[in-house]
C-alpha positions as CSV (number, residue, x, y, z in Angstrom):
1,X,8.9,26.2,8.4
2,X,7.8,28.3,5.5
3,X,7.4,26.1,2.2
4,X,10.6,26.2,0.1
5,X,8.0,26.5,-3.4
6,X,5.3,28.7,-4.2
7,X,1.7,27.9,-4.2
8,X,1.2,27.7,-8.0
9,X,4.2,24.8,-8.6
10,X,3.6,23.2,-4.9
11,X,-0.1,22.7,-6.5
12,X,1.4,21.6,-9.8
13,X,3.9,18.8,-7.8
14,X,1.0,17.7,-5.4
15,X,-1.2,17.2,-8.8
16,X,1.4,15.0,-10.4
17,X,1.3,12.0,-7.7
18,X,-0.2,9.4,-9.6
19,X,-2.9,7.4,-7.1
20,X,-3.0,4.3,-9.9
21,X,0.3,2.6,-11.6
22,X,2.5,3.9,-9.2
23,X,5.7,2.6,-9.2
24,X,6.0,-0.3,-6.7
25,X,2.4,-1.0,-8.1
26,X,4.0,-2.0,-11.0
27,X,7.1,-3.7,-9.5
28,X,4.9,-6.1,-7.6
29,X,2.7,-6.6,-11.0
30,X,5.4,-7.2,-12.9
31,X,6.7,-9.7,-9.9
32,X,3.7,-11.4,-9.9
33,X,3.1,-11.7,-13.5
34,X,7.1,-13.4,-14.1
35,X,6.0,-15.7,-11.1
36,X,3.0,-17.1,-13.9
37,X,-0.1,-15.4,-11.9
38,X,-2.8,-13.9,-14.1
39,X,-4.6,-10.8,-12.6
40,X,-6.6,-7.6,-13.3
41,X,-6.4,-4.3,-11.7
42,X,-8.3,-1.5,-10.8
43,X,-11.4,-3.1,-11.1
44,X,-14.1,-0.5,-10.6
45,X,-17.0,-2.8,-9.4
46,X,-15.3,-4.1,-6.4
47,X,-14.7,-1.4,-3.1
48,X,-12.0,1.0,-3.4
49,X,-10.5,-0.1,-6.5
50,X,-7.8,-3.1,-5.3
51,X,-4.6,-2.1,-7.1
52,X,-4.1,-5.7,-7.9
53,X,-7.5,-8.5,-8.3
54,X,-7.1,-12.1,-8.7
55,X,-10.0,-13.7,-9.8
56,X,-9.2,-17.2,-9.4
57,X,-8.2,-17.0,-5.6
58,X,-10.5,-14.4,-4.9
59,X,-7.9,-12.3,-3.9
60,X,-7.6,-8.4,-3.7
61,X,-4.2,-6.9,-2.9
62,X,-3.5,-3.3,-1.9
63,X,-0.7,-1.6,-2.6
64,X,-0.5,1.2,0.4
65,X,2.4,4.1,0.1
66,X,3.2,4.3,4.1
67,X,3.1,8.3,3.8
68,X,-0.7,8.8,2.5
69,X,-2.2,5.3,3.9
70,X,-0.5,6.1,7.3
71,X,1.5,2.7,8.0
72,X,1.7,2.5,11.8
73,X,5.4,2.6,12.8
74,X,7.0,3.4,9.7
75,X,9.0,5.7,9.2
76,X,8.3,6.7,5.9
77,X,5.1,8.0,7.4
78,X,6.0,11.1,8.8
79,X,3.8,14.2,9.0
80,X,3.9,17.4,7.2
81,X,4.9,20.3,9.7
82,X,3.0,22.8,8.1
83,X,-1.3,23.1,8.0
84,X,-1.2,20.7,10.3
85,X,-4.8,20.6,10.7
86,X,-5.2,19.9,7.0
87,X,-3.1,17.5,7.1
88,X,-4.4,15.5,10.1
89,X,-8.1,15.6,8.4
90,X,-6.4,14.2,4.9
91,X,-5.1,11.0,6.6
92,X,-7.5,10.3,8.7
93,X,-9.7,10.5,5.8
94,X,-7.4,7.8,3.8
95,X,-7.5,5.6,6.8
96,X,-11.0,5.6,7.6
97,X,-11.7,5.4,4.1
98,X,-8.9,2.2,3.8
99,X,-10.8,0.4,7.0
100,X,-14.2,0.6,4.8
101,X,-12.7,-0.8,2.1
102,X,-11.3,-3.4,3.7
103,X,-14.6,-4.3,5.6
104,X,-16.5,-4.2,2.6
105,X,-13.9,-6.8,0.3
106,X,-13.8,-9.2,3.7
107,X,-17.5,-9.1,4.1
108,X,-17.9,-10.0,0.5
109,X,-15.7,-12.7,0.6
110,X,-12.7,-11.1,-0.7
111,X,-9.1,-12.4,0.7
112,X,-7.6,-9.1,1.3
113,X,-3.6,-8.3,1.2
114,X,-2.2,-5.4,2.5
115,X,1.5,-4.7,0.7
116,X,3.0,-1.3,2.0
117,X,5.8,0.4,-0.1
118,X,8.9,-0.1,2.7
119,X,7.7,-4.1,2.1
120,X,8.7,-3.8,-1.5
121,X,11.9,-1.0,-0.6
122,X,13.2,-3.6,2.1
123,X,12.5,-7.2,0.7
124,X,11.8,-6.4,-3.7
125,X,9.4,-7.0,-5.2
126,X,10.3,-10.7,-6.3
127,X,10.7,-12.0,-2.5
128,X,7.2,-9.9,-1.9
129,X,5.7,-12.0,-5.0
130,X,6.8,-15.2,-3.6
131,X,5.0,-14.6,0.4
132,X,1.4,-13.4,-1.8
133,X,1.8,-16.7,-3.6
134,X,2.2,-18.8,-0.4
135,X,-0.5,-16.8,1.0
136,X,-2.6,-17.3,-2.1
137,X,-2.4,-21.1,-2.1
138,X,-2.7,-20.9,1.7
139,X,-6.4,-19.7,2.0
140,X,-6.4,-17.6,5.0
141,X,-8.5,-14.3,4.6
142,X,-6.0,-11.3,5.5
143,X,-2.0,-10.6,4.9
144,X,0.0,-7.8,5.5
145,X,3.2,-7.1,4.3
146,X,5.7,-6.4,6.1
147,X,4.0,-8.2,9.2
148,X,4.5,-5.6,12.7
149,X,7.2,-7.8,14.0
150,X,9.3,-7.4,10.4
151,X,8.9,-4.1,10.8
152,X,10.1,-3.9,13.7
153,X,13.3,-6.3,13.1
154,X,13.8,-3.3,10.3
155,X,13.6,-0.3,12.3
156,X,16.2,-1.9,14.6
157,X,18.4,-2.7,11.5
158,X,17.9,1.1,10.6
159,X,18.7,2.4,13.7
160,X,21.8,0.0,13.8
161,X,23.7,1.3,10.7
């Protein structure tokens, strides 16, 4: 299927997604920060700029859109028809890129959670605030939000209605 824009404003649109203070970025800062916890974000130093650092727990969470970070099972991560190649190379890219990252915060001793945008579509922001702050206070290493088997509780709700 031929693309419904022309080059020149499919350039302009692709340039306008923000990679920083996206929307549910904010939601879950603004979550977090109602819920009393005290963070910074986008700290350059630390690998991969974590959306979301908190210093006291030695915590790093990363907000992942499902479409470019390529969240297994979801639907929101469908694939471009077109330049498929391209497009294959791109998200590989982003998740090879996403599992360095990761390794590098881990191996530094960084707590690491992983809070993909249907988490904060399906459960808010404010219920996805509460499960980091458990988690925080809990002191294992690695979350990620939803877990596989919530995810697969909501596909089946999906496919229900």
């Amino acid at each position: 299927m031929a693309d419904v824009v022309d080059p020149e404003t499919r350039a302009r649109m692709m340039a306008g997604i923000k990679g920083r203070n996206t929307k549910p970025e904010v939601e879950l800062r603004r979550a977090l920060h109602a819920d009393g916890y005290r963070f910074r974000i986008h700290v350059n130093r630390l690998p991969g700029k974590p959306d979301i650092v908190l210093p006291r727990w030695k915590a790093a969470i990363l907000v992942q859109g499902c479409f470019w970070h390529r969240h297994p099972g979801c639907r929101f991560a469908s694939s471009p028809s077109t330049r498929v190649s391209f497009w294959t190379a791109k998200f590989e890219a982003n998740v090879a890129r996403d599992a360095r990252n990761l390794t590098l915060l881990t191996q530094d001793g960084w707590r690491v959670a992983i809070v993909w945008e249907c988490a904060l579509r399906e459960f808010g922001a404010g219920q996805i605030a509460k499960r980091l702050g458990e988690w925080l206070t809990c002191g294992s290493v690695q979350v990620e939000l939803p877990a596989r088997d919530e995810l697969k509780s909501v596909q089946a709700a999906d496919g229900a209605h």
